[in-house]
N, C-alpha and C positions, 0 to 999 in steps of 0.2 A: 045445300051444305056449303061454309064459303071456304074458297081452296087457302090449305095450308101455304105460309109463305115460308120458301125456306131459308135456309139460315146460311150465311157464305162460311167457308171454312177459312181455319188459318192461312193455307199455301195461297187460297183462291183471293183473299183480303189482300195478302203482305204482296199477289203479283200484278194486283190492281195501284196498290201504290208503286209498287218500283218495276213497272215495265222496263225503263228505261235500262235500270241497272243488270235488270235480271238477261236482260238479249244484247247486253257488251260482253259477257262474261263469254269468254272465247278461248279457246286452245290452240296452241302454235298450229294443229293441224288444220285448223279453219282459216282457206284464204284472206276472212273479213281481219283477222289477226294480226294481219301485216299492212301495213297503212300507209309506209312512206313514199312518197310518189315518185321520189327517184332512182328508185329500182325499177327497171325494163329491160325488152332483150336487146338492143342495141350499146344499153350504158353497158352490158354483160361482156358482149361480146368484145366492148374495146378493150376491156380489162382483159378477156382472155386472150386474144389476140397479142396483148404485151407480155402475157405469163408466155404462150407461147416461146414465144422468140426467147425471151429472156432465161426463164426454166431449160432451156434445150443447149444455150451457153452455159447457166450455170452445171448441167448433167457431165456437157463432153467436156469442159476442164476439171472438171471433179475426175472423171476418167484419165485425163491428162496428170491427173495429180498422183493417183494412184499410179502409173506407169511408170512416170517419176521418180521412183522408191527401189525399182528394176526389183520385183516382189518377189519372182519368180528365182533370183538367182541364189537364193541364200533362205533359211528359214525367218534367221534375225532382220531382214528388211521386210517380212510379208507378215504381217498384224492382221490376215484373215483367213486361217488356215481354213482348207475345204472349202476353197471358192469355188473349184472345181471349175464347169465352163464358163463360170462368170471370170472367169480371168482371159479366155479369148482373145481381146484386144490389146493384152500385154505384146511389148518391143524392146527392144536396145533403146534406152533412151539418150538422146544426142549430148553432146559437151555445147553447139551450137545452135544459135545466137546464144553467149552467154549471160543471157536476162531472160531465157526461154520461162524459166520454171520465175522468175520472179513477175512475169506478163500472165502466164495461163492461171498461178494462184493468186494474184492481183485479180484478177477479173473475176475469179472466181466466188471470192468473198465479197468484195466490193460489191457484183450483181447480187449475189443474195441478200447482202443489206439492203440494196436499195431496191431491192424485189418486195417488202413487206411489207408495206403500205397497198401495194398494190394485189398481193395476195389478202390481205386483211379486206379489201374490199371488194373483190368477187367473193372470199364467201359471205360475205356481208351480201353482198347482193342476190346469191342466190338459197340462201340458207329457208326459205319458203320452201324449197324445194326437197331441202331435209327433211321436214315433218310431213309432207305429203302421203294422205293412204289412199287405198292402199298401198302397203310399201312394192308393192310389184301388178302391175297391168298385164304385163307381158313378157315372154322371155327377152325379147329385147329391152326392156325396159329395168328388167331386175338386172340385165348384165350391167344397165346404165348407172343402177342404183347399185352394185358393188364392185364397180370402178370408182365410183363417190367414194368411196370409202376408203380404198386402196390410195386412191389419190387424194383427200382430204387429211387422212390419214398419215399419210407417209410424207406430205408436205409440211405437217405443222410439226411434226419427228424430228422430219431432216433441218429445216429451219430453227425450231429450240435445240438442237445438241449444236450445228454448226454455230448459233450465236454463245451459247453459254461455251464454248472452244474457245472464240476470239476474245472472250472476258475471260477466260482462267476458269472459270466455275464449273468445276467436276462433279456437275450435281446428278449425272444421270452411272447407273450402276453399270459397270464394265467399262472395256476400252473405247475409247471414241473413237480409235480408226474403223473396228468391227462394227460397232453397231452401225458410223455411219455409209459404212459401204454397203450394206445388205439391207438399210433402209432406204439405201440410193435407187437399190433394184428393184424393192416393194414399190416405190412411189413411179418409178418407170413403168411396170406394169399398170398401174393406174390410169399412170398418165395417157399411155399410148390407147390404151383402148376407151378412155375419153376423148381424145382427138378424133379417134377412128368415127365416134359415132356420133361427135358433138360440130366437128368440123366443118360440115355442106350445110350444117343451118346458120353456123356462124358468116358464112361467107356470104349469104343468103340476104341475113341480116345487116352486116356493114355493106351491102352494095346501096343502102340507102344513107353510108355519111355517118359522121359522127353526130349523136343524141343532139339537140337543142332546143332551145327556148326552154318555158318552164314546162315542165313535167306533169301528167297529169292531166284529169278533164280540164284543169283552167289552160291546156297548154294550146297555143293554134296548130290548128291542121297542118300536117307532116304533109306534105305534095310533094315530097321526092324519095316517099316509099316503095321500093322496089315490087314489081309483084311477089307473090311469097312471103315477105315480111311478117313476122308478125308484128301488129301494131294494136292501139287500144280499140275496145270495141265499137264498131259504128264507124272507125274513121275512112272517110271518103279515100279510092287508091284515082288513081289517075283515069280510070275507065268508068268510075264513078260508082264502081260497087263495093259494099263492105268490106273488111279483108273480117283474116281472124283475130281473136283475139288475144293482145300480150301476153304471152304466160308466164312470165315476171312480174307485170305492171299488177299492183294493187286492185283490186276490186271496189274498193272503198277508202281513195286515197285520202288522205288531210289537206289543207290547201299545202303547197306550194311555195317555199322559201329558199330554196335553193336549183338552179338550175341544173340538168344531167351534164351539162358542160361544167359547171360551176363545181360539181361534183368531182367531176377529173381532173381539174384543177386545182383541187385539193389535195387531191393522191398524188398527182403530179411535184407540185410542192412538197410535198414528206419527202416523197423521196427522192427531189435535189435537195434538201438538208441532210437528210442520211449522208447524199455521195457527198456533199459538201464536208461534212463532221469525219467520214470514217475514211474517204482515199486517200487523203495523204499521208497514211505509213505504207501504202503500197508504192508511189510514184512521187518523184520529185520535182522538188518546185515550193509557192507559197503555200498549196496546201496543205504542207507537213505540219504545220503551225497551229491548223486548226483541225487537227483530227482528234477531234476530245473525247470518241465513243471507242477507243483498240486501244490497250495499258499499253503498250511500246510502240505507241503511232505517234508520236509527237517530234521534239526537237531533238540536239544531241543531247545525250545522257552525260552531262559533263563537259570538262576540258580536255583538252591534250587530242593525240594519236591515236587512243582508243575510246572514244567517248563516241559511238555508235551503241546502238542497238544489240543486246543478247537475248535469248532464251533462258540458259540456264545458268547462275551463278557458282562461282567457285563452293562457295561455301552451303548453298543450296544442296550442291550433291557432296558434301566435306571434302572437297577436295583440299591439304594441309601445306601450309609451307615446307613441311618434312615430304612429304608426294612429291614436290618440284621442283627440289633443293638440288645440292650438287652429287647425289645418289642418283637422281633419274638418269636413267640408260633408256634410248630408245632398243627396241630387240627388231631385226629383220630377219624372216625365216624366210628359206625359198631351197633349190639343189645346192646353192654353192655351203648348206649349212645355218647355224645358227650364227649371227652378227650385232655385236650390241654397241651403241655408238652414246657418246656424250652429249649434251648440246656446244659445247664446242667443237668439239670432232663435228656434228653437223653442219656449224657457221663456218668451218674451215674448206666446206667441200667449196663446190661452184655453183655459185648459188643465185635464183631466175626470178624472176617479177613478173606479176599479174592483176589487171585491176579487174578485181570483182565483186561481183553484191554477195549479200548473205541474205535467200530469200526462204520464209518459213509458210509452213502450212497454215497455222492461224491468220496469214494473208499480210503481215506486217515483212517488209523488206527493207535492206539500207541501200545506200548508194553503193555505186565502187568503190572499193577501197583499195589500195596498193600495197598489197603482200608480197609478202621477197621468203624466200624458201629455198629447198631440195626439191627437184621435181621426182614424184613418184616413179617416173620412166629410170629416172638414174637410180634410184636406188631399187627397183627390181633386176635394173644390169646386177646389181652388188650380188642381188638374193641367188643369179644364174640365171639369170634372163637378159640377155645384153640385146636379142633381136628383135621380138615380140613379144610385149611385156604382156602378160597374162590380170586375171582377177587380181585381186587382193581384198583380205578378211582385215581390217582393220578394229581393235581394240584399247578401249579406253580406261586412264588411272578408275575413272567414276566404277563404283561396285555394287550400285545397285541404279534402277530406274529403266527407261525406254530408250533406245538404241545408242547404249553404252558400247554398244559391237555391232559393226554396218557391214557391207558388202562392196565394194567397190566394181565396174564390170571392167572388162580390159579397154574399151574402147575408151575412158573416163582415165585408165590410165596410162594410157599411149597420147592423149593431149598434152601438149608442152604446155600450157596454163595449169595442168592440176597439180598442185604442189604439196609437201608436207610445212607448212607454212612456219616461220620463226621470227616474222617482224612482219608489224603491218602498220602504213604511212610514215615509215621510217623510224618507228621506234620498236624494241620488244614489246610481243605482244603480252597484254598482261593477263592476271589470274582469269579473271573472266571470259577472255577472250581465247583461252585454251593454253598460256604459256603451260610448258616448255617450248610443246610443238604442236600443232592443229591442222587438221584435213582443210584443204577448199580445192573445191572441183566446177567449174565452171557449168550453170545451169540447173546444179543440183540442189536436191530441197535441205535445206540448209540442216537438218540432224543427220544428213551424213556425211556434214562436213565436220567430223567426230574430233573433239578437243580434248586436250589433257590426253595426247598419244601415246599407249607404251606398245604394244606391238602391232607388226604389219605383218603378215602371213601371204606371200606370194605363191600362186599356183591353183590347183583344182582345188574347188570349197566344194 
């Protein structure tokens, strides 16, 4: 009897024709998935090696920044109620150097911009590692996989609220000091206990130098891979026997078009154009001229004596010509009583000079400028304080917004530079700049150098 022949089926026909197509179709979680040949653990490790350092400046002036505020001495200075022990490394923050707070929040910002090139490409490089299952090996392994997360997490958090801060754009819900103070701590916890367990292999791995040549099976043999290393599979170590293999490096790379050096110098380039584009509203010099990525990074805002840099404008928070007209009275309360003065009564007193910046949180600062005033020491002598001047609660015409009402510490107002300011570079100071009368206190983060003054409140807050 002669043997039936059978007959192929659809799936068996359609995988005879499309092998090819059918054994590409791949999912993120399949090594074969990721193909670029310049992801390895050395290109890895330079990148983290730079978040290091760089992350760990940008954390402790953020910390700097926060202290800055003196959170602790008043409700209206501390924008994170219930920090509870996350406040710890709160202090008396110093009057000195009086560019303190315009240098720690300079760096502060500036490092994070021109951290994001560089954070954009470690997780570019190790995002293979994202989709890896199972998603837990081993307890040490799951602790490693939600640090990933804490720290991936809480870095691309902290990096989009802090940028859309220095652009104006209040796109995220709630206060952006809260949120970015507690996401400061999420991402620390992250971070540290990534260091903790990613650290000895990184050091591991950069003992063999920075990535080169090209990448990849087409690349030549590394001879100055450390023992330990990981490197790709097969390649010769210096004793002549195999190592292990990259657990970065592609399985199935594409040829080769750009080198892992060539790679870093890419990322390296971003970000000197970032520092190039956004530090000069922090620091002076030519590159104030080209800081075209921060809205008040640029040149002066104008002519004249006051054509600097502001925050808030008069009319932004309605501040009126009837507000600052020949009705305003400043008020000083303190033992000796309630006290309400003119602004001539105030240009009559004796009156001090100071040159100083106005440096903000959004990372933008001016130079010094040369304010002439009442120094806050003399008029808390007025309030009954002639020997050791105490806090002061300072309050502003503005009646609605964020710190319309600051805190002063006593040591801020026992400096002969901190003034109740009434002309600056020799002329009155105008609407925007706080006329009648404006705070500036040397070092401080510029909102509590509180404008449009009507009362001062010396004594226990």
């Amino acid at each position: 009897m002669p043997e039936r022949r059978r007959i192929p089926s659809l799936p068996d026909r359609l995988a005879g024709r499309l092998p090819d197509r059918l054994t590409a179709l791949r999912t993120p979680a399949d090594p074969g998935f990721w193909r670029s040949p310049v992801r390895g653990a050395r290109f890895t490790a330079v990148l983290g090696l730079v978040l290091l350092v760089g992350l760990t400046l940008v954390f402790v002036t953020g910390l700097l920044s926060y202290a800055a505020y003196n959170p602790d001495l008043d409700p209206v200075n501390d924008k994170t109620p219930g920090k509870g022990l996350l406040g710890f490394y709160l202090f008396a923050w110093p009057t000195g150097p009086h560019w303190l707070y315009r240098l720690t929040q300079g760096l502060h910002v500036t490092a994070g911009i021109v951290l994001v090139p560089v954070l954009l490409a470690k997780l570019w490089s190790v995002i293979p590692r994202l989709f890896a299952l199972p998603p837990a090996r081993s307890v040490g392994h799951a602790l490693e996989r939600i640090s990933l997360l804490l720290l991936v997490g809480g870095a691309l958090f902290q990096f989009l609220t802090g940028l859309l801060n220095i652009q104006l754009d209040y796109l995220f819900p709630g206060s952006f000091y809260t949120l970015h103070f507690y996401g400061a701590w999420v991402f620390l916890a992250g971070f540290v206990a990534h260091v903790a367990l990613k650290l000895p292999q990184a050091v591991r791995v950069l003992r063999a130098g920075i990535p080169r040549g090209e990448p990849g099976p087409h690349a030549a043999p590394d001879t100055t891979t450390a023992p330990g290393t990981p490197t790709a599979p097969g390649t010769p170590t210096e004793a002549g026997t195999p190592t292990a293999p990259d657990p970065l490096a592609a399985p199935d790379p594409l040829p080769a078009t750009l080198s892992r050096r060539g790679a870093l110098a890419m990322v390296g380039a971003g970000s000197l154009l970032l520092l190039i584009t956004s530090a000069g509203r922090s620091f002076d010099g030519p590159l104030r001229r080209l800081a075209l990525l921060t809205p008040r990074g640029g040149t002066k805002q104008g002519p004249g004596p006051n054509a600097f840099q502001v925050n808030k404008t008069a009319a932004a928070v309605r501040i009126t010509p009837a507000d600052t007209g020949e009705r305003w009275r400043l008020t000083v309360r303190g033992p000796a009583g309630e006290l309400r003065f003119s602004r001539a009564e105030l240009l009559a007193m004796e009156q001090h000079s100071a040159a100083l910046p106005i440096a903000c949180v959004e990372g933008w600062s001016t130079s010094d400028q040369l304010w002439r005033g009442v120094r806050l020491s003399d008029l808390a002598a007025l309030a009954g304080y002639p020997d050791s001047p105490p806090d002061v609660f300072v309050e502003s015409l503005q009646r609605s917004g964020s710190f319309r009402k600051a805190a002063l510490r006593d040591n801020q107002v026992r400096d002969g530079r901190s003034l109740l300011a009434l002309e600056v570079n020799g002329a009155p100071l105008s609407p925007d700049h706080g006329y009648p009368a404006r705070i500036i206190v040397p070092a401080a983060p510029g909102v509590l150098n509180t404008k449009w003054v009507e009362t001062l409140t010396f004594g226990e807050l």
